[in-house]
Structures are given as C-alpha cells and as structure tokens.
Kinemage of the C-alpha trace (Angstrom):
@kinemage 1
@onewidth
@group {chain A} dominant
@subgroup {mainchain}
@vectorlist {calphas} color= white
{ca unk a 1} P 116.628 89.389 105.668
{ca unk a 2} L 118.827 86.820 105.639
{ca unk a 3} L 123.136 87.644 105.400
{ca unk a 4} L 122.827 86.748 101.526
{ca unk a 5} L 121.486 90.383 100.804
{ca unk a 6} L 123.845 92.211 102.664
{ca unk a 7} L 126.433 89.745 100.703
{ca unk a 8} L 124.920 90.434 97.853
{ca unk a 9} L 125.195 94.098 98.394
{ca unk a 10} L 128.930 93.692 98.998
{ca unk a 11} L 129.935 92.163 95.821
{ca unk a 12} L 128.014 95.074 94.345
{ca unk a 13} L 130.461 97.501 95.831
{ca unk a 14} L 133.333 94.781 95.534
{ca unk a 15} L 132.812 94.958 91.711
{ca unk a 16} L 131.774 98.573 91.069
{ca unk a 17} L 133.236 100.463 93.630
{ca unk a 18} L 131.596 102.207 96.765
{ca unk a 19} L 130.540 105.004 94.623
{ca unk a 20} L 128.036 102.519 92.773
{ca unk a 21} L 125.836 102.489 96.163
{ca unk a 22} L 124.884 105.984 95.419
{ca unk a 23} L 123.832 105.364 91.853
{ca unk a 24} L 120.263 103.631 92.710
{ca unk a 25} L 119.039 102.398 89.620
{ca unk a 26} L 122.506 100.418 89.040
{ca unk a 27} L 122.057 98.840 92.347
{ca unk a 28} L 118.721 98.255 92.000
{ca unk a 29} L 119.198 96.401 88.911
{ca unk a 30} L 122.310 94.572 90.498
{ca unk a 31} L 119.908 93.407 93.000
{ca unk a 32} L 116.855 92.126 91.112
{ca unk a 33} L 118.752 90.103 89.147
{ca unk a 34} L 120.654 88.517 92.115
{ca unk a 35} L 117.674 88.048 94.254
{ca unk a 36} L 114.213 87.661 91.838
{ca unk a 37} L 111.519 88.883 93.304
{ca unk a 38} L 112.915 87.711 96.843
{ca unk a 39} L 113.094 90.539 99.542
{ca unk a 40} L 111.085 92.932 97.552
{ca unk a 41} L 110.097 94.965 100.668
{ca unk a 42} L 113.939 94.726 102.150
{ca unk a 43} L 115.309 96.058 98.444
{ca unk a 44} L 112.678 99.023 98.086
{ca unk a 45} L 113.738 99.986 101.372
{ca unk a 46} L 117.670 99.677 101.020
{ca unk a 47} L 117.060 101.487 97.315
{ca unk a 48} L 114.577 104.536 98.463
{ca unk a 49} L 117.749 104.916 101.067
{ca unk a 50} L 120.369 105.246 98.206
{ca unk a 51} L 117.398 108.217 96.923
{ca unk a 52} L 117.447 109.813 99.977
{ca unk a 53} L 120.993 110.589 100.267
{ca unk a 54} L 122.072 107.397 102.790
{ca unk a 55} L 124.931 106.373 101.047
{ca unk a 56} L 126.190 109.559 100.106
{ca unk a 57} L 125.920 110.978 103.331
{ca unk a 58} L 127.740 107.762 104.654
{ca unk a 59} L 130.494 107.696 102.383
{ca unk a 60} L 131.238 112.032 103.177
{ca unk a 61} L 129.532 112.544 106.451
{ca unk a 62} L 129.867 116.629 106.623
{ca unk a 63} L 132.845 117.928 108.286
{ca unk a 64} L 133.088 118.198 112.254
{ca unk a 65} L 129.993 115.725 112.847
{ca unk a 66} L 130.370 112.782 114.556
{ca unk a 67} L 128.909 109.199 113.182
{ca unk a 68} L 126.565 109.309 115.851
{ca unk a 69} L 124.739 112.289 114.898
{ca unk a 70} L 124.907 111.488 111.151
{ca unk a 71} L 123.012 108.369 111.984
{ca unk a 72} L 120.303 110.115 113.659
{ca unk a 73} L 119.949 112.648 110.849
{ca unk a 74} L 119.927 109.708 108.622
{ca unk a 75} L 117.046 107.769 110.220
{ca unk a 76} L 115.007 111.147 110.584
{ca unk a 77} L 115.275 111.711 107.043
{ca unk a 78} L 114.243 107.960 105.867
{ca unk a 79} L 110.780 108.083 109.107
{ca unk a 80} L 109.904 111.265 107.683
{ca unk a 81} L 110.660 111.119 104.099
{ca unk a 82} L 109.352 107.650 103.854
{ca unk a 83} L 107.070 106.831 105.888
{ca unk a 84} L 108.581 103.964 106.917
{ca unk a 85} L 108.536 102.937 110.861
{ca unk a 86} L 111.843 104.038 112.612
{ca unk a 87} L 113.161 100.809 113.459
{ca unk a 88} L 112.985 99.534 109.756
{ca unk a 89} L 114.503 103.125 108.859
{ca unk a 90} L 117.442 102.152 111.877
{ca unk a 91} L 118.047 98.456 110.112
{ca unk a 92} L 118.083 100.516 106.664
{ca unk a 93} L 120.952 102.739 108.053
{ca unk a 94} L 122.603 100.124 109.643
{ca unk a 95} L 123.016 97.743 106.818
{ca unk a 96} L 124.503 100.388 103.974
{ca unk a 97} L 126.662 101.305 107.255
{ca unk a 98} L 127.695 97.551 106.915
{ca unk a 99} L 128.477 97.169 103.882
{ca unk a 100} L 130.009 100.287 103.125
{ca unk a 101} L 132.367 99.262 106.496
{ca unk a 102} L 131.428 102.570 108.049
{ca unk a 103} L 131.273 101.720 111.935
{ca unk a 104} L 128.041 103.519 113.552
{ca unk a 105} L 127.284 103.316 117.120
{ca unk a 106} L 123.845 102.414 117.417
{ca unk a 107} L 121.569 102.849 120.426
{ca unk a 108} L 119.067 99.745 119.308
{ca unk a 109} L 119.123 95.930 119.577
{ca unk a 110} L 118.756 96.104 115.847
{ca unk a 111} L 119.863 92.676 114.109
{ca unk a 112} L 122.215 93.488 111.116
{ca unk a 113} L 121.212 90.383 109.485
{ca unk a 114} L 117.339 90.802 109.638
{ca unk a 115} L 114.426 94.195 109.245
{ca unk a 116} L 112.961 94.364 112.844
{ca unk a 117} L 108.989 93.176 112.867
{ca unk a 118} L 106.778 96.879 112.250
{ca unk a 119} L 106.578 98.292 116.086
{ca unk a 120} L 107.186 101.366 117.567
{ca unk a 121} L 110.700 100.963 119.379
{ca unk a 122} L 109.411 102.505 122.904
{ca unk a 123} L 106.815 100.036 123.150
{ca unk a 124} L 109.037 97.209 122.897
{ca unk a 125} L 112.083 95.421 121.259
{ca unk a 126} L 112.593 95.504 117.364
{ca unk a 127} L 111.548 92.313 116.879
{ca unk a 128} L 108.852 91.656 119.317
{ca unk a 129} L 104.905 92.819 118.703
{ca unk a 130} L 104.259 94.916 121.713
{ca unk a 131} L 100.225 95.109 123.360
{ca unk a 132} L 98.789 98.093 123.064
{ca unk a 133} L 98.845 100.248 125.699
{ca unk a 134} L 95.918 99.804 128.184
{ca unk a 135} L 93.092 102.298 127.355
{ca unk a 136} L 89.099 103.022 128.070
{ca unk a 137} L 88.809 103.850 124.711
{ca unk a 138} L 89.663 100.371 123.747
{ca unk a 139} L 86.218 99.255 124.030
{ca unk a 140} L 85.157 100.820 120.922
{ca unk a 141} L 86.813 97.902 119.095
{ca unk a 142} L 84.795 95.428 117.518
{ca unk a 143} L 86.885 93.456 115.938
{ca unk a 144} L 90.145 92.370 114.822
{ca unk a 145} L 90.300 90.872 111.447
{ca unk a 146} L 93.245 88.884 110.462
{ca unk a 147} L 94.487 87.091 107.509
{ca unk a 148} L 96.817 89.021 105.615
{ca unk a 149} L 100.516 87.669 105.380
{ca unk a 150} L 102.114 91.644 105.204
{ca unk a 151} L 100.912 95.128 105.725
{ca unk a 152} L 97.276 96.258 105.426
{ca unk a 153} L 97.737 99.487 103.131
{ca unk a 154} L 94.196 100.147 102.390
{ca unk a 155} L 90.428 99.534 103.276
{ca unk a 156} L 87.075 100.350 101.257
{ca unk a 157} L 83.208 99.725 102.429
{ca unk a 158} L 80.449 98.467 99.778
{ca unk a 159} L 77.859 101.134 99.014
{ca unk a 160} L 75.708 99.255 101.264
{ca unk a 161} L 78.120 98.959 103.726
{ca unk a 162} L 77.964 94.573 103.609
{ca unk a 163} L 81.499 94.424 102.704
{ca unk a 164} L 84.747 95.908 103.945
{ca unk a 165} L 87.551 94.777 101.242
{ca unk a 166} L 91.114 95.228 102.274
{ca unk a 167} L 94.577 95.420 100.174
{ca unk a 168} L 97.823 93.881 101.570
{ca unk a 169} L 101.509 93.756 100.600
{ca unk a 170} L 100.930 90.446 100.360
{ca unk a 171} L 99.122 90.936 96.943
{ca unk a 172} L 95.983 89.177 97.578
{ca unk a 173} L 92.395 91.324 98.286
{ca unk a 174} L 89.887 90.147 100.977
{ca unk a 175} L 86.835 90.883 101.441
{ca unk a 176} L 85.156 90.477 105.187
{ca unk a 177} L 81.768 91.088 106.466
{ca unk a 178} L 81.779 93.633 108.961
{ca unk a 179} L 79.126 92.847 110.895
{ca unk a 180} L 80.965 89.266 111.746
{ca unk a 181} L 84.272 89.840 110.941
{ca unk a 182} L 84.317 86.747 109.068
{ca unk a 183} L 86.737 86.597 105.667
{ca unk a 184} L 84.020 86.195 102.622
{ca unk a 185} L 86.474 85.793 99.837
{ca unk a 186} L 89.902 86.470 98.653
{ca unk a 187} L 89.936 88.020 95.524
{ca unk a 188} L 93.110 86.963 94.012
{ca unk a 189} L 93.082 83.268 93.825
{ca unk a 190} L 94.729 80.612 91.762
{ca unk a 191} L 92.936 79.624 87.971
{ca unk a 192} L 92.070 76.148 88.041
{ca unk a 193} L 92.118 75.896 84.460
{ca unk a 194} L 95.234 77.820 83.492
{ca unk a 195} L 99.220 76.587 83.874
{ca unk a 196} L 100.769 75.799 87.193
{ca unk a 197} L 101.634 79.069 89.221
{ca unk a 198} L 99.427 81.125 87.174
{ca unk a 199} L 97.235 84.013 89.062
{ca unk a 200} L 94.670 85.903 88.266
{ca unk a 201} L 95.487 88.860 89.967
{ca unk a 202} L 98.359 91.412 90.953
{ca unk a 203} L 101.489 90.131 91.168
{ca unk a 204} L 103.124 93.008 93.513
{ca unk a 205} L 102.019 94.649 96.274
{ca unk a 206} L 98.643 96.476 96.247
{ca unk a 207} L 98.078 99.924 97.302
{ca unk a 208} L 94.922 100.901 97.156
{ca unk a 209} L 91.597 99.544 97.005
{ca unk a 210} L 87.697 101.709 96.778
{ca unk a 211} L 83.816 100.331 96.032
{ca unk a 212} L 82.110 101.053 92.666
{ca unk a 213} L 79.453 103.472 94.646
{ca unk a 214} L 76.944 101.845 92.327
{ca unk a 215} L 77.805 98.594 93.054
{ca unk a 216} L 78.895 95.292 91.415
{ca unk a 217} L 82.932 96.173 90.461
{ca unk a 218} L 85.948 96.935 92.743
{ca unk a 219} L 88.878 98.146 91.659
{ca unk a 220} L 92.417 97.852 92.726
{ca unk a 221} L 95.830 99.538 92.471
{ca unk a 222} L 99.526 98.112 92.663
{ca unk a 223} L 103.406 97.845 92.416
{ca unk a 224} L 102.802 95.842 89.234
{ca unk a 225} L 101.611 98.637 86.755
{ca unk a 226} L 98.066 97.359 86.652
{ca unk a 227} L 94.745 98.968 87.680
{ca unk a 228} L 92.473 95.851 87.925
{ca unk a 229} L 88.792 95.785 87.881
{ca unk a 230} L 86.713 93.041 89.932
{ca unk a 231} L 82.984 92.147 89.441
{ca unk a 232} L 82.368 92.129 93.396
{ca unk a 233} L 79.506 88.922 92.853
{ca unk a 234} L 82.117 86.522 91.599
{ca unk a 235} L 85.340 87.652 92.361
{ca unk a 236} L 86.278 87.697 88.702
{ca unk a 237} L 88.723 90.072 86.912
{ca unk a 238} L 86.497 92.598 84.399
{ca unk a 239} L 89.258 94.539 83.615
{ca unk a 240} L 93.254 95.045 84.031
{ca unk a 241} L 94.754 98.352 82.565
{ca unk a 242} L 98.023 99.276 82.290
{ca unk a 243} L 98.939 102.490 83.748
{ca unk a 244} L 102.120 103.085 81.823
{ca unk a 245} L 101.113 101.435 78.955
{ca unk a 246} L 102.034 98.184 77.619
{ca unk a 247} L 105.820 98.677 77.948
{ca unk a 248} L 105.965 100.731 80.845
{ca unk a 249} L 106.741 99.613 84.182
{ca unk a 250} L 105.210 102.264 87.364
{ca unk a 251} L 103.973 101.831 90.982
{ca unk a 252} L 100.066 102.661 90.787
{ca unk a 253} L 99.350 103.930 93.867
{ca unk a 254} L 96.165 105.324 94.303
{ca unk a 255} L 93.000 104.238 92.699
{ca unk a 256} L 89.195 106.077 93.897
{ca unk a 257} L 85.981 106.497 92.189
{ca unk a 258} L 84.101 109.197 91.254
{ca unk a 259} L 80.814 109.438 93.227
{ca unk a 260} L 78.487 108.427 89.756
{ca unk a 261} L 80.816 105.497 90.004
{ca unk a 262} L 81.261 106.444 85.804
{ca unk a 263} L 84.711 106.888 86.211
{ca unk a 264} L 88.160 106.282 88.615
{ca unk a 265} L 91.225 108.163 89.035
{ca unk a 266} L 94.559 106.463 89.891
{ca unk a 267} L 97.381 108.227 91.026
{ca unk a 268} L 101.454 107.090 90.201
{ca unk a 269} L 105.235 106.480 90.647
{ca unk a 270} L 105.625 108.350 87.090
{ca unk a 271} L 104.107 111.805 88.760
{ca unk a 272} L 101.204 111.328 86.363
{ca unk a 273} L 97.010 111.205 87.624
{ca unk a 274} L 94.843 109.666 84.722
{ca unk a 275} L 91.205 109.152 84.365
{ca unk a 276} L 89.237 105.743 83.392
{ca unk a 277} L 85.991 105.062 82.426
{ca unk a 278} L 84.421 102.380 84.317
{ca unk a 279} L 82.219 100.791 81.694
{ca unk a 280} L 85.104 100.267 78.886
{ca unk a 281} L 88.674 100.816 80.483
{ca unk a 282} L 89.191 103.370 78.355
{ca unk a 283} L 91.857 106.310 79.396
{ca unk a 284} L 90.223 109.686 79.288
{ca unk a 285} L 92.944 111.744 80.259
{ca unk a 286} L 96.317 111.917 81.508
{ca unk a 287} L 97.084 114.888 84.023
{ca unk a 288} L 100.540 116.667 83.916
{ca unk a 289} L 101.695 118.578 86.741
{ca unk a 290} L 103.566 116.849 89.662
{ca unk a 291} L 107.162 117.280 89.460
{ca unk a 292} L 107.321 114.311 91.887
{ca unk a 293} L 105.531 110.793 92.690
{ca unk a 294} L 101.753 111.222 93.096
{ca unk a 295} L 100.699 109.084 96.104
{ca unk a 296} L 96.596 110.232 96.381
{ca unk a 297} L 93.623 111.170 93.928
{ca unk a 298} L 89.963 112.285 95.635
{ca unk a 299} L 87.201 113.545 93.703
{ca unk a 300} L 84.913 116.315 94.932
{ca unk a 301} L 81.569 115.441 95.906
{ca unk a 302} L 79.911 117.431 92.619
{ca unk a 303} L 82.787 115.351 90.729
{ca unk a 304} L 83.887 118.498 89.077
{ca unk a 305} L 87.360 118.796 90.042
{ca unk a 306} L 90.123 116.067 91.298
{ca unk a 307} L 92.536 116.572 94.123
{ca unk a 308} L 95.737 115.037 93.878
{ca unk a 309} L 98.760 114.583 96.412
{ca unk a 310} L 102.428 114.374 95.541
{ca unk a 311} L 105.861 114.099 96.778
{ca unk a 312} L 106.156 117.375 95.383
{ca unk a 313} L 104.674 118.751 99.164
{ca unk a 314} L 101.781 119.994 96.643
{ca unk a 315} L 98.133 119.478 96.178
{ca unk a 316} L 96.836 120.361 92.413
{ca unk a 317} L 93.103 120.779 91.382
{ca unk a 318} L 91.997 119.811 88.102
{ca unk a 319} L 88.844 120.009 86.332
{ca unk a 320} L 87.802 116.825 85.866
{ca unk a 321} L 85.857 117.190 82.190
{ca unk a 322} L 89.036 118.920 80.908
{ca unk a 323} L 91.927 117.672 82.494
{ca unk a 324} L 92.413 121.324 83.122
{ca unk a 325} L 94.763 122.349 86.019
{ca unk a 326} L 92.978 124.821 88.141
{ca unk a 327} L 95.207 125.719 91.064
{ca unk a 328} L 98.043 124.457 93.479
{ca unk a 329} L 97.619 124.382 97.360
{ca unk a 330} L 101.287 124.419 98.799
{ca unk a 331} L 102.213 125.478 102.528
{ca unk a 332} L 103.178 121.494 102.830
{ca unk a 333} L 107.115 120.860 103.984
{ca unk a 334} L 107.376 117.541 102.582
{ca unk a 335} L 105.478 115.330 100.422
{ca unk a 336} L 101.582 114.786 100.704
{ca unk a 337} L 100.577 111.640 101.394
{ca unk a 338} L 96.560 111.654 101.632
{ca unk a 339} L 93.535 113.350 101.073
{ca unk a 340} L 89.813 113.783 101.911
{ca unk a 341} L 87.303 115.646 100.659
{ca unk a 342} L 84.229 116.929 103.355
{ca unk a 343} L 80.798 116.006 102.165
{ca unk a 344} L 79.843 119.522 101.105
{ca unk a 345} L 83.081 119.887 98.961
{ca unk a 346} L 84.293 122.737 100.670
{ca unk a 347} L 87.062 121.632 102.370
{ca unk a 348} L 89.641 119.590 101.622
{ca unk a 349} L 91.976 118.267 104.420
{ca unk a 350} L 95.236 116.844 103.769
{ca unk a 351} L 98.187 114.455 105.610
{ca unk a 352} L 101.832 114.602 105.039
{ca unk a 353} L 105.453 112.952 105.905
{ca unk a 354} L 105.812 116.710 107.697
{ca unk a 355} L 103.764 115.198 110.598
{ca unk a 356} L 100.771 118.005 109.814
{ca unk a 357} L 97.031 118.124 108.873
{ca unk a 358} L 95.927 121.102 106.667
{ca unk a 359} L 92.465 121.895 105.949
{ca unk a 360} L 92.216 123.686 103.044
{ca unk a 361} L 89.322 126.139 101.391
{ca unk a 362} L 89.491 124.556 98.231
{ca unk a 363} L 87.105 127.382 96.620
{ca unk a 364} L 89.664 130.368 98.093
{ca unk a 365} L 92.499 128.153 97.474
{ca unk a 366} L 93.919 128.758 101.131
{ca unk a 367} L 95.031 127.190 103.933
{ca unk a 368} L 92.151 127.335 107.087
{ca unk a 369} L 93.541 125.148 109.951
{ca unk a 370} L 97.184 123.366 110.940
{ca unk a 371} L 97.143 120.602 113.520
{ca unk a 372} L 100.466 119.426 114.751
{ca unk a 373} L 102.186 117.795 117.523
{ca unk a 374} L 101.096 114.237 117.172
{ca unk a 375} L 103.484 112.974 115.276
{ca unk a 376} L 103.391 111.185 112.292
{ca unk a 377} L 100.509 111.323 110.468
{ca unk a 378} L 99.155 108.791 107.795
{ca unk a 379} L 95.934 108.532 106.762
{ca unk a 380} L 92.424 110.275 107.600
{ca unk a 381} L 88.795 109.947 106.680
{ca unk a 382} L 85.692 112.391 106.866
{ca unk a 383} L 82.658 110.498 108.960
{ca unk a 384} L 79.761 110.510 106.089
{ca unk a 385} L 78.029 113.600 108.078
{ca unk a 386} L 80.783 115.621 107.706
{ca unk a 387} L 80.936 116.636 111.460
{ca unk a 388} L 83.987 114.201 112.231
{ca unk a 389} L 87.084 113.538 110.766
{ca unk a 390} L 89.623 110.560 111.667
{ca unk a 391} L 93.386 110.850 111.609
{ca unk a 392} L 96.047 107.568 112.065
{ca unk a 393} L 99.006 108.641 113.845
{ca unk a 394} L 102.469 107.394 115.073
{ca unk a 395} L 103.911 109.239 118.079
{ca unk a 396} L 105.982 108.096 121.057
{ca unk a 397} L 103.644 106.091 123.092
{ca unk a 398} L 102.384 104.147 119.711
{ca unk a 399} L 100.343 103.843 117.068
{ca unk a 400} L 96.605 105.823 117.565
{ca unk a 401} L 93.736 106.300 115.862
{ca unk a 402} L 92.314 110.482 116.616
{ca unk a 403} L 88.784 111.439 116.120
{ca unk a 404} L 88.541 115.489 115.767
{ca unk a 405} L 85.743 117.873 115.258
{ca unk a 406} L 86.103 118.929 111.598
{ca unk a 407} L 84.410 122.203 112.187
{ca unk a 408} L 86.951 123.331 114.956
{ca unk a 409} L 89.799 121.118 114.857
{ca unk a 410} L 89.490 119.887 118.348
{ca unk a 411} L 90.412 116.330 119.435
{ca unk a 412} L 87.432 114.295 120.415
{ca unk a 413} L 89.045 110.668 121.205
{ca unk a 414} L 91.843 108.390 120.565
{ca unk a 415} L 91.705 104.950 120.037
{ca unk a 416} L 94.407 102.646 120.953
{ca unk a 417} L 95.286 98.882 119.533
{ca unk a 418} L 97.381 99.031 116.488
{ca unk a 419} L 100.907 98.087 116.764
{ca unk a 420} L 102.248 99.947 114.121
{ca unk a 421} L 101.937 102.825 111.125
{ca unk a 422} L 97.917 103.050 110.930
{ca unk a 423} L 98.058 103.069 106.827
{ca unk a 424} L 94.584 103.592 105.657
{ca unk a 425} L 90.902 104.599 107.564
{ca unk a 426} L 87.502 104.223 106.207
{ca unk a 427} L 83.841 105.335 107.653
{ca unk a 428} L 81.155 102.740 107.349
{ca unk a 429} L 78.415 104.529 105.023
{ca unk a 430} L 75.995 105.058 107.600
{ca unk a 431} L 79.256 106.485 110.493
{ca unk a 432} L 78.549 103.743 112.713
{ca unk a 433} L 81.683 101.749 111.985
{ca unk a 434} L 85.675 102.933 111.389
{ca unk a 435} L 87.871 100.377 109.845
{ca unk a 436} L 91.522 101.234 110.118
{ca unk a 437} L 94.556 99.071 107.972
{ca unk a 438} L 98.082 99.048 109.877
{ca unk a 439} L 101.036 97.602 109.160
{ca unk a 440} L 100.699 95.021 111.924
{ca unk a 441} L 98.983 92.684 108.678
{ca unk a 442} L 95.439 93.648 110.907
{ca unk a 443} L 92.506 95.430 110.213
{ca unk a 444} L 90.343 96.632 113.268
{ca unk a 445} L 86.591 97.833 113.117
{ca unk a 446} L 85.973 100.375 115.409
{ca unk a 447} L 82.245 101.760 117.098
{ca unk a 448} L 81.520 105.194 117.282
C-alpha cells in the first residue's frame, strides 16, 4: 500500500477528529470515495480493524498496560477474529498506530508504508515467500497450479472429477484439469461484443465456488452481491442473482449445492442463508436466525436439513422444505468458519477462528469430539468414503495440510508446501486426489 492511504487516512482524522476512526462506516465511506475501488483488500482490512475495537483500544489503551502489550492483544484479536495472517494483522495495527500518532514498539520488520506478502512470520521476513519446510510427506504433491493474481479462497471438482475450478480474490474463475494441471479456461473473460471494460462476470472478489452434481452449470459466490450461474461447456453466464436484492449491497460468501443438484444455498454478510432453484433462479426461501455474518451453508446428504456457520460462534439446522429452524449447535468460542457434512449424514464437523474442530451428532444435537492444539484452523473436507477427513491449518512452523481418522480423531499425516492460510480443501470424487486453495495465489493437488 502505497503512503497515499495512510495519507488519506490522516486527512480523515485531520477533518473529523480522531474519534471518526472508530466510527467504521464513516471511514469506510471516506475511503471509497478517495481511493475507488483501489486497495480493496488493504481498506477491508484497516475497516474490519476499526470493528474489532483497534482504534478504540488505541486511542484509551486500559489503564496500567503498556503499548507493548496492547499491541499484542491487538494483533491476537484481528489473527483470531479474522482470519487474517499475523503479519497482515501486525501492518493493520501498525498503520491506525500511525496515523492516530500512537508510538508502538514493534518486534517485526513490518514496512509502514506497504501489507507484508501472506507468510507465516517464523518462516521468513514479511515480505519474502519462504520454502516450505523440507518434508517426506512432500511427495504426495502432484502439482502446483498457478495463475491466479491474489488469494485462492475456494476449490470445487466436476461430478466426474475432469475439472477442478478455483475462485480467487482476483475475481476471475479457472478451471484446470487435474490430471495435467493445465488451466482449461477462465471463466470470467472480457465480451467482445459489448463496450470497452465491460465483463461478464464478478466484479469483486469471489468466495466460493461448487459443481452442479448433475453436471453442466457452476455456480459462484462474491463481494459483489451476485450469485452467478455458469453453463460449465461454454463458459457462459446462465444466471446472476442478487442476494440482497436489486438495491442491496452484501458480501455472498458461501454458495453449495444440494446433492439432486435442484437447488443451492448461499450463505451472507447480512446474517441471512437463502435457497435457489437451479433451473429458474428463483428464491425459495430466506432463513432468519444468525445474529451475525454467515460465512458457510452444507446440505445433508438426504438434503433434508441445511447447516449453516456464523460469526455468531453458532451452527443452526434448518429443514430445508420449510425453511424451518430445527436446532442450534453452540460450544464454539468464536465465529464458525466451515463445515462438512460425513457421507452418512451423521456427523457434522465444524472449523472456527477459536483454532478448534468439533464433530458434532447432528441427530442428538451434541458435541462428540474437540481437536485442538494446531493452531489455526481453516478449512476441512470429508474423503468421499467417509473414513478420512482433511483439516488446513496455520501453526508456528507454517502452513499444513492434516489428514485424521474421522472415526477416532487421530492424526494420520501432514502435508507440507503452502506458504500461507490453507483457505479451502476439496476430495477428488473417487478420494484419490486433495486439492487445497491458500493464500499464496496457488492451488496444490495432493495423492493419497
């Protein structure tokens, strides 16, 4: 990030007064209309700070404390709270620190004028790309596919397992064969035929991504409001919905099919989960619940009830013919990020920003297993038999991949490679295969 936005964040407080940087929609408005859609990923950052209490807790650090250890408390909150990598939550610290001329004493090479590159900070400097650490489990990579221009936040296999499609901050969709690792097709691309800049596609960054189980459409989630449909043949838009409606503006972040492929959830920034059908774009319902952004949607196998994660640190079941809300699973300490269902329906394991897997009995409604002490973890994925379950973590010694026995809980393997926050997982159909999304802008496949 160039010194302009920290500038521009100074005349902010020059003209409203510190107390404006704890008032986040002023600033982010102050912002977007300074800077376009320029350093969208540096201003979401810098503004989910101002949400999390950054600011405030920089302007009246609490009696007796020194700066030092409000710092630290500060970039704990914004890696666990967020998500986000803890050198980009260090640089987020550090620049409201700047411009709110509160002097921090800070124990990285971080660059006030520039977000360090995605790494973890033991592995290397800030703004370096460290190697993964050496590792015999490193021969189960196949590939590493790369293409996208920001972070990979989600992967999906074809039915038939032909075609891994991937979803990047960098708004486009590819599409790769996996048995190459050769890029088929980018699925947002420029219209010949239409005006100059015009595309036919998202416009934001995309979220999520999942396979029509029957075949022939994709769809796709993103920052832009939209839910988009793609025939999978030609790469063509069949369909873009608006998830707040016309006039609404929301962050769509989840989007996954039901098994009959007849219908998709999508989960959103406005704490809401609504139901599509496929064939027409029609909304079939809109479930209310959540208190707090819903980040995850996964159908049970018999497609008769819907899971859905929130911010909320609670997972609701619905009955998906109703929109009925059946129960709550709580037990969570902070929000819940992902979800997976095992093949039989019976239990449903979850991932939050508390650094914890649950598996849950979602028929008793009750918690069956915690695993802990791996740090951070992100994403997971059942294996297609049910017998294996993977888990993307961030912990001192970098970014893994775990492989665990879903009937006991015990760790099989780790995979190392990734460079940073391992954001989405996905089991080829027939288990042979893992794909796992990072934001290092790669995707890896992965033998088993």
């Amino acid at each position: 990030m160039p010194t302009y936005l920290i500038q521009t964040l100074k005349d902010f407080t020059k003209l409203h007064g510190f107390s404006a940087s704890q008032d986040h929609k002023r600033c982010e408005s102050f912002l977007r209309d300074k800077c376009g859609d320029d350093y969208k990923r540096e201003v979401s950052i810098l503004i989910n700070a101002i949400r999390e209490g950054v600011t405030k807790e920089l302007l009246n650090p609490p009696t007796g404390l020194p700066l030092e250890t409000v710092y630290s408390r500060l970039v704990r909150r914004l890696y666990d709270n967020l998500g986000i990598d803890k050198s980009l939550a260090e640089w987020a610290v550090q620049t409201w620190g700047t411009v709110l001329d509160v002097t921090l004493s800070f124990q990285t090479s971080t660059n006030e004028a520039s977000p360090p590159v995605v790494s973890t900070p033991k592995l290397a400097p800030s703004n370096t790309l460290a190697e993964p650490p050496p590792s015999p489990d490193s021969d189960n990579l196949l590939y590493t596919l790369q293409g996208h221009q920001d972070w990979v936040v989600s992967v999906a296999y074809s039915p038939d397992g032909g075609t891994l499609a991937s979803a990047s901050f960098d708004t486009t969709i590819k599409c790769w064969d996996p048995q190459t690792g050769q890029l088929l097709r980018t699925m947002v691309e420029d219209k010949v035929e239409s005006k100059k800049g015009h595309r036919e596609g998202h416009n934001d960054w995309l979220f999520s991504v999942d396979f029509n189980p029957r075949g022939g459409t994709l769809a796709s989630a993103s920052r832009d409001n939209t839910i988009r449909l793609w025939n999978t043949k030609t790469g063509k838009n069949v369909f873009v919905l608006k998830q707040g409606g016309q006039m609404a503006k929301t962050e769509v972040f989840s989007v996954v099919y039901s098994y009959d492929g007849r219908t998709f959830a999508s989960a959103s920034k406005d704490n809401l989960v609504q139901i599509w059908d496929n064939f027409t774009g029609t909304k079939l319902s809109t479930l209310r619940g959540h208190t707090d952004w819903v980040f995850h949607v996964a159908y049970s196998p018999d497609e008769q009830t819907l899971a859905s994660a929130s911010r909320d640190k609670t997972i609701k079941l619905w009955k998906v013919s109703t929109g009925e809300h059946l129960r709550t699973l709580t037990g969570h300490g902070s929000g819940v990020l992902g979800l997976s269902y095992s093949p039989d329906g019976n239990t449903l394991v979850s991932v939050s920003y508390d650094c914890t897997m649950k598996f849950w009995d979602v028929q008793k409604g009750r918690e069956i297993r915690t695993i802990e002490g791996h740090g951070s973890v992100y994403s997971l994925a059942y294996s297609p038999d049910g017998n294996n379950l993977a888990s993307g973590h961030t912990e001192e010694t970098g970014s893994t991949i775990k492989l665990w026995d879903a009937h006991t809980g015990n760790l099989l393997h780790t995979l190392f490679g990734h460079r940073s926050r391992i954001a989405a997982l996905a089991y080829s159909p027939n288990g042979h295969t893992l794909a796992s999304a990072s934001y290092d802008k790669t995707i890896k496949l992965w033998k088993l």
